[in-house]
N, C-alpha and C positions, 0 to 999 in steps of 0.2 A: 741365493740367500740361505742354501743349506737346508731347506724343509721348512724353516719359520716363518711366521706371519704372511706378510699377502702377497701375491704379483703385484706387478705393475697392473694389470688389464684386470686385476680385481680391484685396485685402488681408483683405477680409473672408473668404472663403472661405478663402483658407492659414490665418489665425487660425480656424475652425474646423475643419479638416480636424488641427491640431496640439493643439486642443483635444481631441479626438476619440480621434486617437492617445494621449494622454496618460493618458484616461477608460481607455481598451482595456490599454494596460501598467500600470496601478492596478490594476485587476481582476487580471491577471498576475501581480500582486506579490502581491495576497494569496492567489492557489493556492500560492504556494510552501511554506509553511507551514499550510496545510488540512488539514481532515481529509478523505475522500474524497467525505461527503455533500455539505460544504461546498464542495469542488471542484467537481461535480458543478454543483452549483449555479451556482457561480461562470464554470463553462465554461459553463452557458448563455448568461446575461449577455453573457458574451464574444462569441457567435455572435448573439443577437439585436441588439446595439448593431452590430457589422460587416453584422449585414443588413439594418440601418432608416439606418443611415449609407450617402445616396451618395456622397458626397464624398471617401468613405477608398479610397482607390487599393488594386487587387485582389491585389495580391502583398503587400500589410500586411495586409490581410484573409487569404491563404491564413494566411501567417508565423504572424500569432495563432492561429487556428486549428490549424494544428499542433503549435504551445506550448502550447496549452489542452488539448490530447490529453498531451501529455507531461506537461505538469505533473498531469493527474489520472489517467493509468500510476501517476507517482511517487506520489502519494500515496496511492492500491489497497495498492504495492509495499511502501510503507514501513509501514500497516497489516497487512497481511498477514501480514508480518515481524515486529512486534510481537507478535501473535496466536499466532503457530504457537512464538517463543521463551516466551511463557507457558504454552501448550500443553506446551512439555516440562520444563517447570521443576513441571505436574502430575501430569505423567507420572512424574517423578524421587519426586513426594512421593504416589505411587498414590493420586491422587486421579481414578480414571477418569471417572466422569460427567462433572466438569468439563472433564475434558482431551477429552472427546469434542464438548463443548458448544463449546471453543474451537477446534477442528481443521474443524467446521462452519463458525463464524463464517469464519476464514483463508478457508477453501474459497470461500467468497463472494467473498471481495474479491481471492485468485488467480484467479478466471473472470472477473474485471473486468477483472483488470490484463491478461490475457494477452487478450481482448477489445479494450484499446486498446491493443496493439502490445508487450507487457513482453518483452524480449531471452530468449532461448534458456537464457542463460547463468542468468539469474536464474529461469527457468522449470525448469531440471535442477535447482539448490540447494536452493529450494523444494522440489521433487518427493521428495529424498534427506533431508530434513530431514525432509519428514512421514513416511515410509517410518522413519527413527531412530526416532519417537516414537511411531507406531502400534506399534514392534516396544518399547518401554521401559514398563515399571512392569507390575504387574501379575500377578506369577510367586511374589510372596513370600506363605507360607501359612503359618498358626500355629501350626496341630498339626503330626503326624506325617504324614505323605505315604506313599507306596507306595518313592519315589527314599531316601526317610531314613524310614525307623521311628524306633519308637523304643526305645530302648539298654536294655535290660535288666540288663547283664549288671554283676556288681561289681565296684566302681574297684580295680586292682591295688594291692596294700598296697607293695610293692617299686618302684613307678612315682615317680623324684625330683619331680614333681608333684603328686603326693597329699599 
């Protein structure tokens, strides 16, 4: 080619080094929409194809790599969140066992997400939200209680309610 532009084994190699990258932001694409196992997953994926790949230049390898963290934060966070609103929506209908059964589960995937870096911010709301629901449902009793007996006494004939 007389000195210009590129070899072959230089074209080849860009064409695989953009193949490569392309393989790396597919994978990316589908943690967005993951569930956390799936993520999880999928962030492997992502770290072992950046470290069987030499070809991928080392600041695309970091770049994905810290988007593969993030993206499976968000998807912990957005589970977690899930879990802990159905958690007080049992709480609301005193259904404790379950609401304890889902307050475990959340608890899980809140030590996940706070484990891959989940913001402060979302770590307090979390915190004040389980703290609402450990403190909701639970209080109401059928019979008579010690705080209400029960009323003995006869309805007033003179009361415009009777």
């Amino acid at each position: 080619m007389f000195g210009f532009g590129k070899s072959d084994a230089e074209l080849q190699k860009e064409a695989m080094i953009a193949q490569s990258k392309r393989l790396v932001t597919d994978l990316l694409h589908k943690m967005q929409a993951a569930s956390p196992e799936d993520a999880e997953r999928l962030a492997e994926m992502v770290k072992t194809r950046c470290k069987d790949d030499k070809y991928l230049p080392f600041d695309f390898n970091q770049k994905a790599f810290k988007a593969a963290r993030r993206l499976q934060c968000n998807a912990n966070m957005r589970t977690a969140d899930k879990i802990l609103h159905e958690a007080a929506r049992l709480a609301a209908e005193e259904n404790m066992q379950e609401r304890g059964v889902k307050l475990a589960d959340a608890r899980k995937y809140y030590s996940k997400a706070c484990s891959l870096g989940a913001e402060d911010e979302w770590r307090k709301a979390y915190q004040r939200l389980q703290e609402t629901i450990m403190l909701t449902g639970g209080v109401h009793h059928k019979g008579p209680t010690r705080a209400k007996p029960v009323f003995h006494a006869p309805p007033n004939p003179h009361n415009a309610k009777a």
